[in-house]
C-alpha positions in Angstrom: 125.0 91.2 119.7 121.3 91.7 119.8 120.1 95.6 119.4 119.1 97.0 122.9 114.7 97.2 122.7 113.4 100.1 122.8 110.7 100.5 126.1 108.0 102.1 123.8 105.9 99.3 122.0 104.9 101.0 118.9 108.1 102.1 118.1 109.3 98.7 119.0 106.2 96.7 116.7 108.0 99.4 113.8 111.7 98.4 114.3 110.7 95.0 114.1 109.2 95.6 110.9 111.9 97.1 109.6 114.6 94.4 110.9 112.6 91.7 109.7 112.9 93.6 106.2 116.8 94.4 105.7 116.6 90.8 106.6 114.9 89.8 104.3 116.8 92.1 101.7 119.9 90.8 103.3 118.9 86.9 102.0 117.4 88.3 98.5 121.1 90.0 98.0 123.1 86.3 98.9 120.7 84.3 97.1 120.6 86.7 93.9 124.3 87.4 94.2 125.7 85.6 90.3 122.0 84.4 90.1 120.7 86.7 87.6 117.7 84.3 86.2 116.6 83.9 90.2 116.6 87.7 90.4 114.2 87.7 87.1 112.0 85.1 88.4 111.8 86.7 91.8 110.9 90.3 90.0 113.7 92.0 89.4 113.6 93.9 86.2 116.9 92.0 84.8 118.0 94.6 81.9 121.6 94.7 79.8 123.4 93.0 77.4 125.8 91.1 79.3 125.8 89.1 82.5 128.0 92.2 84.4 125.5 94.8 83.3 122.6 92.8 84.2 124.3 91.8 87.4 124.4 95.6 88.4 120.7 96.4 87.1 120.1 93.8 89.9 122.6 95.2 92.5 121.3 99.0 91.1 117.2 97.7 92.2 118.8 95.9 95.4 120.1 99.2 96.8 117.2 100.7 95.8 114.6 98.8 97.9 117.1 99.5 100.7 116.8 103.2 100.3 113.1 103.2 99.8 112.6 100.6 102.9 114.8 102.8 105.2 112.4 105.9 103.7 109.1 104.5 104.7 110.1 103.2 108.2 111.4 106.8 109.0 107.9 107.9 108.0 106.6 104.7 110.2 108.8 106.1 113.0 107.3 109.4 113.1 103.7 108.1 112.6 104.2 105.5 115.5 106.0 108.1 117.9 102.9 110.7 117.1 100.5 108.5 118.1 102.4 107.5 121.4 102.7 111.0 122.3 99.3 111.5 121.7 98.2 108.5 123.9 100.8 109.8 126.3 99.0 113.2 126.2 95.5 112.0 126.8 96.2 109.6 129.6 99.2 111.8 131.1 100.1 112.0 135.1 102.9 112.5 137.0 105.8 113.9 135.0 104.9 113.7 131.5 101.6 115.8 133.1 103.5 118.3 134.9 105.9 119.0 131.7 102.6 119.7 129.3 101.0 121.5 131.9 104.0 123.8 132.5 104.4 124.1 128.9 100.9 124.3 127.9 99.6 126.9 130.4 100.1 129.8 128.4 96.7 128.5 126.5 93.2 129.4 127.5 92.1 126.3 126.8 91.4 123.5 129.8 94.2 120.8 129.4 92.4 117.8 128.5 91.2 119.8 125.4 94.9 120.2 123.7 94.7 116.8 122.6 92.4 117.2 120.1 93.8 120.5 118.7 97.5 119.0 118.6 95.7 116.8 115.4 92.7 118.1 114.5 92.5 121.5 111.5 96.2 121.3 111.2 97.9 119.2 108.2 99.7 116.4 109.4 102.9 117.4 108.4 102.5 119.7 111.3 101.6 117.3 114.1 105.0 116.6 114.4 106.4 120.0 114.3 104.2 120.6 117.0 104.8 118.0 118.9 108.7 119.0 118.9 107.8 122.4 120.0 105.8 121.1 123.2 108.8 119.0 123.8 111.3 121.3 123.2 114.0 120.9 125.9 113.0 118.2 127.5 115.7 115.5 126.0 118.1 118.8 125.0 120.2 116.4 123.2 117.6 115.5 121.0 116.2 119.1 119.9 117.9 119.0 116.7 118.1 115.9 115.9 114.4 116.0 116.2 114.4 119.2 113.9 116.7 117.2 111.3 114.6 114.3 111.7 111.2 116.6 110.7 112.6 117.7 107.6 113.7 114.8 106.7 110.2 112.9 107.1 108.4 115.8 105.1 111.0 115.5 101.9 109.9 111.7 101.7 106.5 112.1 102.1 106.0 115.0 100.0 108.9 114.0 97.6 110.0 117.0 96.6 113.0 116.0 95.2 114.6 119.5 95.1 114.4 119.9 98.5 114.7 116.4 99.7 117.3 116.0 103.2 118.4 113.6 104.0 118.8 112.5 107.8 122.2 111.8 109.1 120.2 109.8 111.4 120.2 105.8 110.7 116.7 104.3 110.8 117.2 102.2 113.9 119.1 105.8 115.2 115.8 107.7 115.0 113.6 104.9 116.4 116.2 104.9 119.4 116.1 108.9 119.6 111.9 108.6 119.6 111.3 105.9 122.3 114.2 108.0 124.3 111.9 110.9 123.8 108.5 109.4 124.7 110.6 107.6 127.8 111.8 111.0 129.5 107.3 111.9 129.5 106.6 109.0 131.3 
C-alpha cells in the first residue's frame, strides 16, 4: 500500500528523497547479503578474520547508513518545513493570516516586517523554535511532538553526542506531522 502524499510540495520533494534512499539501501542489503567481495567492491570497509565477522562489519556499516540517512532527512524535514512556513508567512491570507495576525499583534512591528526578523540576527537553530512558538496551539496534537522533534534536529546537527535525543518520531512520521502543520495555515 502506497504511503498517503503529503499536500505540501517540499516536504513531499524531501520524502521522496528519502524513500528513494532506504530503497536503495534496501537493494544494497539483498544484493550484499553472503556477498562480502561485492560489499568491498561497492565500498564497504570489509574488516575481520573470518567470513561471519566480515559479514557483520558489513551488516554493522549497513545499519549505519540507515541511521545516518534517517538523521539527515529529519534535518531536511525541518529545513524544507521552515522555508514553507516562511513562504507561507510572506504570502499569507485568509486563515493562516488571521492566525499570525492574532498571534503576532502583541509586536510593534507592521506584519509584513516579521518575516524577516523570524530569520534574520537569530542562529538558525532558533528559526525553528520560533516558528513552533508562533504556531503553538494551532495543531494541539502536534505541540510536543514538535518540541521532541526540535531537540531532536539540534542533537544531529550540532552532534553533541552527550546530549543527543533521539525522536520517537519515525522519519516519514515527522514529514507527516510537518505538512499536517503547514496544512491547518493554509
Amino acid at each position: 500500500m502506497a504511503e498517503p502524499k503529503l499536500e505540501n510540495r517540499k516536504l513531499a520533494l524531501e520524502m521522496e528523497r528519502y524513500d528513494l534512499l532506504r530503497d536503495l539501501l534496501k537493494h544494497v542489503v539483498n544484493t550484499t547479503r553472503g556477498n562480502v567481495d561485492y560489499a568491498q567492491r561497492i565500498g564497504f570497509r570489509v574488516l575481520g578474520k573470518d567470513k561471519r565477522e566480515r559479514e557483520a562489519n558489513v551488516s554493522d556499516q549497513i545499519d549505519d547508513l540507515q541511521r545516518r540517512i534517517d538523521e539527515l532527512f529529519i534535518v531536511a524535514a525541518v529545513a524544507a518545513f521552515e522555508d514553507a512556513f516562511m513562504d507561507k508567512f510572506k504570502n499569507a491570507s485568509g486563515k493562516g493570516k488571521s492566525i499570525l495576525q492574532d498571534r503576532l499583534a502583541r509586536e510593534s512591528v507592521p506584519f509584513n516586517k516579521h518575516g524577516g526578523r523570524l530569520v534574520k540576527g537569530q542562529p538558525d537553530a532558533d528559526s525553528f523554535k520560533k516558528i513552533a512558538e508562533i504556531i503553538s496551539g494551532i495543531v494541539p496534537s502536534a505541540d510536543d511532538k514538535l518540541d521532541e522533534l526540535r531537540n531532536c534536529r539540534n542533537a544531529i546537527v550540532h552532534v553533541n553526542a552527550e546530549r543527543k535525543e533521539t525522536s520517537s518520531l519515525a522519519v516519514t512520521d515527522s514529514f507527516r506531522l510537518l505538512d499536517e502543520v503547514l496544512a491547518a495555515l493554509s
